[in-house]
N, C-alpha and C positions, 0 to 999 in steps of 0.2 A: 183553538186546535191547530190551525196552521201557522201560529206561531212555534206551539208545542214542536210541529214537524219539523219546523226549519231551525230550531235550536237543537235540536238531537242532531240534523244533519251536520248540521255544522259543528257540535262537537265530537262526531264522528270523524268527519275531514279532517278538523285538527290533532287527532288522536292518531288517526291512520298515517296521518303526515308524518309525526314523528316515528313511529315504528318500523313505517316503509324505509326513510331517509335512514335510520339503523342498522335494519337488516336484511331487506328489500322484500320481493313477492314472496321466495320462498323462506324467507325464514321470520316474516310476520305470521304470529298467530290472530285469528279473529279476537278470541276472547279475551284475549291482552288487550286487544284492541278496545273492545267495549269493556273493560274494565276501566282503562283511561277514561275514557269518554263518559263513564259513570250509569252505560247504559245498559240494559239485556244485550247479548250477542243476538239476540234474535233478530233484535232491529237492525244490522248490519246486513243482513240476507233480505229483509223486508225493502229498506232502501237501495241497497245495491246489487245484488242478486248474488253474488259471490267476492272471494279477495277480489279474484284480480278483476271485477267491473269498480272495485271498492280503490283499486288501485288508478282505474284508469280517472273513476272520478276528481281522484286527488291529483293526479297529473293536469287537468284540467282546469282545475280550482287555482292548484300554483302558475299555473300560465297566463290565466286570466289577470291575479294577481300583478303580476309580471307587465304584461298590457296595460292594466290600471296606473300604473304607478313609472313604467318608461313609455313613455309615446312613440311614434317612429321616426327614425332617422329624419334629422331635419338642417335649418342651412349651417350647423355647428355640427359637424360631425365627431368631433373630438370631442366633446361638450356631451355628446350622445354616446359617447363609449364608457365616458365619466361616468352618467350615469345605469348603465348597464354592470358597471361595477361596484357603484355603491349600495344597487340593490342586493347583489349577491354575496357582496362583503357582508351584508348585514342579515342577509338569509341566505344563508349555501346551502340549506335543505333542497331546494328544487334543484340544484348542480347535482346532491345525492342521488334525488328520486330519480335524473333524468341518466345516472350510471348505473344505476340500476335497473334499470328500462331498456339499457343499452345490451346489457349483458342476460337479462330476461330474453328479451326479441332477439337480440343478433339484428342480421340483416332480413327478417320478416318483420310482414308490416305492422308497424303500430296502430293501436285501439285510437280512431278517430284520424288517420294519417291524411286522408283527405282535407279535412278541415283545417291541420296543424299546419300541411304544405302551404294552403290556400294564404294560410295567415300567415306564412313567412315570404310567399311572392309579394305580398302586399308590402312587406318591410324591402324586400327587393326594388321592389318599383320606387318606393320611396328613398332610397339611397338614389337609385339611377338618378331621380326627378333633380337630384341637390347637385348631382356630380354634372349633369348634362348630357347623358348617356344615354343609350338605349339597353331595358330591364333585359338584360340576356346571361350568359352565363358568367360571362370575367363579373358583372356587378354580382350576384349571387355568390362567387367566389370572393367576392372582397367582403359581402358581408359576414359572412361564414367568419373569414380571418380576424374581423373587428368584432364580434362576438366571441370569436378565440382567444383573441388580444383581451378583452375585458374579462373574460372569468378563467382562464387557465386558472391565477393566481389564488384564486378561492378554492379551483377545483382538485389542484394539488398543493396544497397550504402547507405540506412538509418538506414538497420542491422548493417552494419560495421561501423557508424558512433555511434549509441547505446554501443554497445559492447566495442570498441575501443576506442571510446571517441571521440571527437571534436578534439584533435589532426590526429586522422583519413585522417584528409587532407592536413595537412600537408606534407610539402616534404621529413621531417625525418621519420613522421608517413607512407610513402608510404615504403618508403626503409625499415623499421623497418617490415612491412608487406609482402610487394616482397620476402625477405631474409625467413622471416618465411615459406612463400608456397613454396619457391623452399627446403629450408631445410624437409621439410615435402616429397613434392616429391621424393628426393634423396632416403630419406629411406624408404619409400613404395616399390621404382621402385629395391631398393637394395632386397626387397624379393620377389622373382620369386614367380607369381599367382601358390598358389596348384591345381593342375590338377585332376578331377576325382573325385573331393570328394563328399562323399552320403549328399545331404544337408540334416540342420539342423531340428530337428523337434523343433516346435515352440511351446514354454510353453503351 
């Protein structure tokens, strides 16, 4: 039986993944949803209580994912942007779900916000701990920018393909591209975040 449960859940998750990453909250339906999935729509409200707990679930799932498979910042930090992008070159569905999330919420708080913050100071700290720094705000800004540096190119895949050219997808144009983000990272991560500084006044 509780296998029975956690194979429904999870072909639930995978089903709602793809339909969210589509069309996002409001324009998944449940029952499309459990048609995928191959199950009653009923079990969707039984497991998750609605879309959007159905939604935050799979936010969750993809993240974890994400966790399992990049660890955090460590003493190659180029090497760690590397692979923050060959996960989302290879799955840009959580890049979707999480524009979608973006533009659901706005600037109110997301489902589980607490937890997510918690688990990105932790990647904070861990960049600080490699660069020599103290976890404060310029290092949370650096990491932001090296997480931007590694999935912009997924998350606008018709920029990069503009810009770059139709070679862009290509397997040399990939490598030609990879090489360039981690070369870029090396030498950001090579200047220790200024600490302290009075910011700039703006023209």
């Amino acid at each position: 039986m509780a296998r029975d449960v956690a194979l429904t859940r999870k072909k639930l998750l995978e089903a709602a993944g793809q339909e969210f990453a589509e069309l996002g909250i409001a324009g998944a339906r449940v029952d499309r949803i459990a048609e995928r999935a191959g199950v009653n729509k009923e079990r969707v409200y039984g497991h998750f209580g609605n879309k959007e707990g159905l939604f935050e679930a799979v936010i969750s799932s993809s993240l974890d994912e994400l966790a399992e498979a990049v660890s955090p910042p460590d003493h190659d930090i180029a090497k760690w942007v590397a692979r923050v992008y060959d996960f989302h070159r290879e799955r840009p569905e959580l890049l979707r779900l999480l524009l979608w999330e973006a533009l659901q919420y706005r600037d109110r708080e997301v489902p589980g916000e607490a937890q997510r913050a918690a688990h990105y100071s932790e990647k904070v700290e861990a960049l600080a701990r490699q660069l020599g720094v103290a976890p404060g705000p310029e290092a949370a800004a650096l990491l932001l920018a090296l997480i931007g540096l590694a999935t912009w190119p997924s998350v606008v895949p018709q920029l990069t393909r503009l810009i770059i050219g139709p070679h862009a997808e290509t397997r040399q144009g990939q490598v030609t591209l990879r090489n360039c983000l981690i070369d870029i990272a090396r030498r950001v991560s090579e200047q220790r975040p200024q600490q302290g500084l009075a910011p700039e006044e703006s023209p």
